[in-house]
C-alpha positions in Angstrom: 142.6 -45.8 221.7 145.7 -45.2 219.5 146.3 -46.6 215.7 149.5 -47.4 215.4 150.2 -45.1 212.4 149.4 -42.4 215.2 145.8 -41.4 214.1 142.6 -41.9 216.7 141.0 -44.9 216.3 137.4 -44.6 215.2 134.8 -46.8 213.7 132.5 -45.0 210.4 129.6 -45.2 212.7 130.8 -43.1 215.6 132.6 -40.6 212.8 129.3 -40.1 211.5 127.5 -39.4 214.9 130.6 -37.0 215.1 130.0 -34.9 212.7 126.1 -34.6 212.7 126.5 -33.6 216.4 129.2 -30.8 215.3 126.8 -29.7 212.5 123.6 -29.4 214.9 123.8 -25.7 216.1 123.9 -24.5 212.1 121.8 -27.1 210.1 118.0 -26.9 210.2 116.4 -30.2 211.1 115.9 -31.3 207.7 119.1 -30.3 206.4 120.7 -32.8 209.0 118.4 -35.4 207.9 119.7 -35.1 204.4 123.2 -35.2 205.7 122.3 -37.9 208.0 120.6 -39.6 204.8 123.4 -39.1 202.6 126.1 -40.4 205.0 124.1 -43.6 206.0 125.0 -44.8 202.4 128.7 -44.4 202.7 128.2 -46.4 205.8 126.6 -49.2 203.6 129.3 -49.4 201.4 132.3 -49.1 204.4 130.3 -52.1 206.0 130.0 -53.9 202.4 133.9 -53.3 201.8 135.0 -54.1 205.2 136.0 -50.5 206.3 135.5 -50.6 210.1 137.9 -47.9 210.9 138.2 -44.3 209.4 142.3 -44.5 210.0 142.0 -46.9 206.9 140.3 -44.3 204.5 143.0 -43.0 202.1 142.9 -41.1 198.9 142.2 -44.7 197.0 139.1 -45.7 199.4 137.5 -42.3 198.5 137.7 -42.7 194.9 136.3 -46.6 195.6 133.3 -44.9 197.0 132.9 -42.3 194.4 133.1 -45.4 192.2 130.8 -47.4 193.8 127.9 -44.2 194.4 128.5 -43.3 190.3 127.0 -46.5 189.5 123.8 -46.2 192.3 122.6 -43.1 191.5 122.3 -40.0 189.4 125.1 -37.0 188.4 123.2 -34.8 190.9 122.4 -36.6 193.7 126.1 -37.9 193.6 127.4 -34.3 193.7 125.2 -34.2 196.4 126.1 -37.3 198.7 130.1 -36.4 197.9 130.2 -32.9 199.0 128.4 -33.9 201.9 131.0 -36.7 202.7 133.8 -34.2 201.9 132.6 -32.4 204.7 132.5 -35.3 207.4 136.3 -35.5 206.2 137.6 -32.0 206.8 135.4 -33.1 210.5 137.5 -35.9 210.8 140.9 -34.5 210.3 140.4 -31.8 212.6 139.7 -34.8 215.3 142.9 -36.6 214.1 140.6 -39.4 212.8 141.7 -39.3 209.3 145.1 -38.3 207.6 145.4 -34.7 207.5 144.4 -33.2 204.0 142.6 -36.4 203.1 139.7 -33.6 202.2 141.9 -32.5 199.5 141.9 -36.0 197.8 137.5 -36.3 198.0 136.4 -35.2 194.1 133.1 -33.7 194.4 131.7 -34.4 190.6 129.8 -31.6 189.0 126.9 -32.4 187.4 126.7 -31.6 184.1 123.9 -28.8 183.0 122.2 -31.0 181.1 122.1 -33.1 183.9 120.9 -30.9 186.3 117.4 -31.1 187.4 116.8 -27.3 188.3 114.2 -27.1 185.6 113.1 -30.6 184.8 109.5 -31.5 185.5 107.2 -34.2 184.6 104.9 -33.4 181.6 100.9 -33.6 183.1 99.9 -35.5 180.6 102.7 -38.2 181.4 101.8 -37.6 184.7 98.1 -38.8 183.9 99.1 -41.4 182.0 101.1 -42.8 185.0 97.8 -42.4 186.7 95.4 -44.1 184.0 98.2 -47.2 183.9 98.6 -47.5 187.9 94.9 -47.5 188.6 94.0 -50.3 185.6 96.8 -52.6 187.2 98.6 -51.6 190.6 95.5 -49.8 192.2 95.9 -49.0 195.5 99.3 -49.9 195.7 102.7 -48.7 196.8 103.3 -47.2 194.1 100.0 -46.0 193.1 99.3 -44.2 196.9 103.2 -42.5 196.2 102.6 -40.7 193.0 99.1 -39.9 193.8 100.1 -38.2 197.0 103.4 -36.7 194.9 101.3 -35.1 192.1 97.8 -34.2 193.5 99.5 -32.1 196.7 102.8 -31.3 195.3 104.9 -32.2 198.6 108.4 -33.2 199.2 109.4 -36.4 199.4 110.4 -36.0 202.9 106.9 -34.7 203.7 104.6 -37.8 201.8 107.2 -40.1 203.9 106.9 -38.1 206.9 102.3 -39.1 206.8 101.4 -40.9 209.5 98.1 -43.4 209.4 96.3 -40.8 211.6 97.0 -37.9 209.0 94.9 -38.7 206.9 91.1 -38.2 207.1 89.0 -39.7 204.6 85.3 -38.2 205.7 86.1 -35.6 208.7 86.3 -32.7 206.2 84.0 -31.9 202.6 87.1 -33.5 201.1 90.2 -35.9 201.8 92.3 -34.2 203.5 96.3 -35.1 204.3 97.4 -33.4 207.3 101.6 -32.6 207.2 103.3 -32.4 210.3 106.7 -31.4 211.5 108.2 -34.3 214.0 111.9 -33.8 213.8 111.8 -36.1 217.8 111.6 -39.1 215.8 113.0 -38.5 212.2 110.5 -36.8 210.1 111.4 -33.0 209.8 109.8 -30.8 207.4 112.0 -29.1 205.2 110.4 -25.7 206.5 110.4 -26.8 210.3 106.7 -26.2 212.2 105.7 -23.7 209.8 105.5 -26.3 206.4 102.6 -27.9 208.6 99.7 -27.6 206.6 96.3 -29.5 205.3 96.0 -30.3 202.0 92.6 -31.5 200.2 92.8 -34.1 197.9 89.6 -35.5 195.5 87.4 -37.6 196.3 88.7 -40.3 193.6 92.1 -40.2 195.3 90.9 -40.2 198.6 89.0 -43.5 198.4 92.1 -45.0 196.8 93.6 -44.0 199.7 91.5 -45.7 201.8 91.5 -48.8 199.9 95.0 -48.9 199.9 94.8 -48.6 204.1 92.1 -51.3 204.4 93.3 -53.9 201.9 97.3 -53.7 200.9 99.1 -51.4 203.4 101.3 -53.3 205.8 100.4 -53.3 209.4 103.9 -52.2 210.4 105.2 -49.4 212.7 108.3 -47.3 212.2 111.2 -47.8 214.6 109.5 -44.7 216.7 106.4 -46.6 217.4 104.5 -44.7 214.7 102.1 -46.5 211.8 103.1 -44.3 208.7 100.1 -43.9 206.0 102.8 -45.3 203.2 104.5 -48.5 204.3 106.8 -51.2 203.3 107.3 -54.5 205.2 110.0 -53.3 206.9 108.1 -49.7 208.2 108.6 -46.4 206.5 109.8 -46.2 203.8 113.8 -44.5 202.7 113.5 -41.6 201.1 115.7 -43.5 198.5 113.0 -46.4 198.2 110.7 -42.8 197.3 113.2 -42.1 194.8 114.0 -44.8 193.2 110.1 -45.8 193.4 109.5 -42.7 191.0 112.5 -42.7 188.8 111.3 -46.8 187.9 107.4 -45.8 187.6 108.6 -42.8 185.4 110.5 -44.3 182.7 108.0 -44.8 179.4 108.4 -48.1 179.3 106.7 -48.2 182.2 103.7 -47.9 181.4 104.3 -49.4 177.8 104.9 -45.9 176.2 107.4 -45.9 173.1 111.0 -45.4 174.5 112.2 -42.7 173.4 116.1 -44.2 173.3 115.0 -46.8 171.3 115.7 -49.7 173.6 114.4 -52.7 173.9 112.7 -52.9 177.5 113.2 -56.9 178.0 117.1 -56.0 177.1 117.4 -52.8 178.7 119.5 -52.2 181.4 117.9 -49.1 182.7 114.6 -51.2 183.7 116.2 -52.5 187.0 115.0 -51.1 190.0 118.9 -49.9 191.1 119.7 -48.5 187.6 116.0 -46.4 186.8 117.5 -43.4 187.6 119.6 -43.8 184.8 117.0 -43.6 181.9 117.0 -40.0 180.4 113.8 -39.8 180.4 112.8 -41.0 183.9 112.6 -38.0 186.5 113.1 -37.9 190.2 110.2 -36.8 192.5 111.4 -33.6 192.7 110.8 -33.4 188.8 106.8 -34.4 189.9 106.5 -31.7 192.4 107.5 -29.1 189.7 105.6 -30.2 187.1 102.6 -30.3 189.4 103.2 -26.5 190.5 103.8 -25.5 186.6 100.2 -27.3 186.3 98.0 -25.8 188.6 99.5 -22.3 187.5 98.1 -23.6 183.7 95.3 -24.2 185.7 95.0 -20.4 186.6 95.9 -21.4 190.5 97.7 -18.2 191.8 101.4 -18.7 193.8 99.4 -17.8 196.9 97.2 -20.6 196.5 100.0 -23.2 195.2 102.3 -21.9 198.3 100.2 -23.4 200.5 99.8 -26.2 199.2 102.9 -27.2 198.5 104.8 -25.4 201.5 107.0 -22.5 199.5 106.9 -18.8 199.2 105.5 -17.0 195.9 109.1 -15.9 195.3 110.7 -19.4 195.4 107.9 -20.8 193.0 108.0 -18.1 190.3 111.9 -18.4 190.6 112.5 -21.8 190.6 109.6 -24.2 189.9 106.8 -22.5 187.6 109.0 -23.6 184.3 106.3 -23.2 182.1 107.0 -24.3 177.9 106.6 -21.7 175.2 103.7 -23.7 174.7 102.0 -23.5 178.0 102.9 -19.9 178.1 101.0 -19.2 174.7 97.5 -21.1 176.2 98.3 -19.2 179.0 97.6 -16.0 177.3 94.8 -17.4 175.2 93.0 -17.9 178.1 93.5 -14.3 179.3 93.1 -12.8 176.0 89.2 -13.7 176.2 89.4 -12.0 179.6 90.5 -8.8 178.8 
C-alpha cells in the first residue's frame, strides 16, 4: 500500500521486524537482542503517542522521542537506544518507508565523560551493606535473589535473566551451583553465544536464600516460551530494564538509609521513584556491580583465569576494562605481596 505523500506505508512494528531481519547475518545473537530491546521502547512510546505509521516520523517526532527517552533513562544508555534507532532509520529510507535523509535529522547524544560508566563500579563495602539491609528486611525477595546473583557470580544482566528454575541446583554439587546457558531459540542469548555457558558456585548462605526465595515468594509463572525462569515477576521474566532499573533504585544510599551524599531529602527527593533511580549520582547500573565484583575478587588475590570463568570474559578484556582498582586497593594489594616476597 501507497501513502499518499508517495512513501510505503508501514506500521513501527513491521519496521522493526524489518530491520532486525536485515541485521541478522552480521549481529551476534545477543547484539540483536539489545537492538531488539532497545527498539521495543521506541515502539512504546510510537504506541503511547499514536504513531502507527513510520511515513508520519519527521525530523520533529524524532526529537519528541529523544525528549521523551532523556527523561527515562541515563546519558549512556540513551546514546545507546538513539544510535541504535538512527540505524533502523537509514533501514527505513533505503525501503522508502521514511523520508529520505530523515537519518540526518536523528541526534545521537554523547554522553558526557563523567557520565560514562566505563570505569564505574560499586564499592564492596556498599555492596555488603546492600546485602546486610536486604537480608534484615526484603530476604528472599526480588530484589534480594537479583543482586545476590549480580555480585556473588559477576554475570550479565542478560545472563541472571536468562536462569531458568532448573539451573539452579541447591544440593547436586559440594556447593550451589547456577548453571548459564545459551538459548538464543526462545530469547535468552548469552552475550558470548554457546561458549559463555558455564557453572558457577555460589555459598552456601546464598544458596539457601535461593531456595527460600523458590519455595516461598517466587511466582509460579512461565515465560512466553513455556519456560519457569529462577527470577520472576508476575508477569514471567523479567525486562532487562526491570533488571536495571531494580539495581539503579536498590543502589541509591538512601536505600538502605545511608547518608545522601547530595544532600536531599529522601521523602522529597525526586530521584527515589522507581522511573527516575537512575538519575541519582550515586546509584550505579548493574554493569557497575559486575565490575566492582571483578575488581573484588582480584583484591581477593583471585587470578583473571579464575575470574574469566566465572564471569564469562577473557584475561585481556578484564585487565583492560573491568579490574579498576583505587590507589587504595592497589597499595593493600602490594602489602599483601610484600609479606610474600
Amino acid at each position: 500500500m501507497t501513502a499518499i505523500h508517495g512513501l510505503e506505508s508501514m506500521s513501527p512494528e513491521k519496521g522493526v521486524q524489518t530491520y532486525i531481519r536485515s541485521r541478522e547475518s552480521e549481529l551476534a545473537q545477543s547484539t540483536l537482542y539489545e537492538h531488539t530491546t532497545r527498539l521495543n521502547r521506541f515502539l512504546e512510546w510510537c504506541d503511547e503517542n499514536g504513531v502507527d505509521d513510520l511515513n508520519d516520523l519527521d525530523s520533529r517526532t524524532c526529537r519528541d522521542y529523544l525528549t521523551a527517552r532523556q527523561d527515562e533513562v541515563a546519558p549512556t544508555t540513551l546514546e545507546n537506544e538513539m544510535r541504535t534507532f538512527r540505524l533502523a532509520v537509514e533501514e527505513w529510507e533505503t525501503i522508502n518507508a521514511v523520508v529520505r535523509d530523515l537519518s540526518k535529522d536523528v541526534k545521537v547524544p554523547t554522553a558526557k565523560k563523567g557520565d560514562q560508566s566505563r570505569h564505574v563500579k560499586i564499592d564492596p563495602d556498599h555492596a555488603e551493606a546492600i546485602l546486610k539491609f536486604l537480608s534484615k528486611y526484603e530476604y528472599a525477595r526480588f530484589k534480594h535473589v537479583l543482586f545476590v546473583l549480580l555480585w556473588k557470580t559477576g554475570a550479565r544482566t542478560g545472563g541472571v535473566r536468562a536462569l531458568d528454575l532448573g539451573d539452579f541446583y541447591p544440593d547436586e554439587y559440594r556447593r550451589p551451583v547456577v548453571s548459564f546457558h545459551h538459548r538464543p531459540e526462545t530469547g535468552t542469548p548469552l552475550k558470548n553465544d554457546r561458549w559463555g555457558e558455564r557453572e558457577v558456585p555460589i555459598s552456601e548462605e546464598a544458596g539457601e536464600m535461593i531456595q527460600d526465595y523458590i519455595n516461598d515468594f517466587r511466582p509460579d509463572v512461565t515465560d512466553e516460551n513455556g519456560r519457569e525462569p529462577l527470577l520472576t515477576t508476575k508477569q514471567g521474566r523479567p525486562q532487562k530494564t526491570t533488571v536495571q532499573r531494580n539495581i539503579y533504585g536498590l543502589t541509591r544510599p538512601c536505600y538502605i538509609n545511608a547518608e545522601c551524599p547530595e544532600n536531599k531529602d529522601p521523602d522529597k527527593c525526586e530521584w527515589t521513584s522507581y522511573n527516575q533511580s537512575s538519575k541519582c549520582p550515586d546509584s550505579v547500573a548493574p554493569h557497575a556491580v559486575r565490575r566492582g565484583f571483578v575488581t573484588h575478587m582480584r583484591s581477593k588475590g583471585a587470578d583473571f583465569d579464575t575470574i574469566g570463568d566465572r564471569v564469562d570474559a577473557t584475561s585481556e578484556v578484564l585487565r583492560k576494562h573491568y579490574d579498576t582498582p583505587t590507589p587504595q586497593e592497589k597499595r593493600d594489594r602490594q602489602m599483601e605481596w610484600a609479606d610474600k616476597l
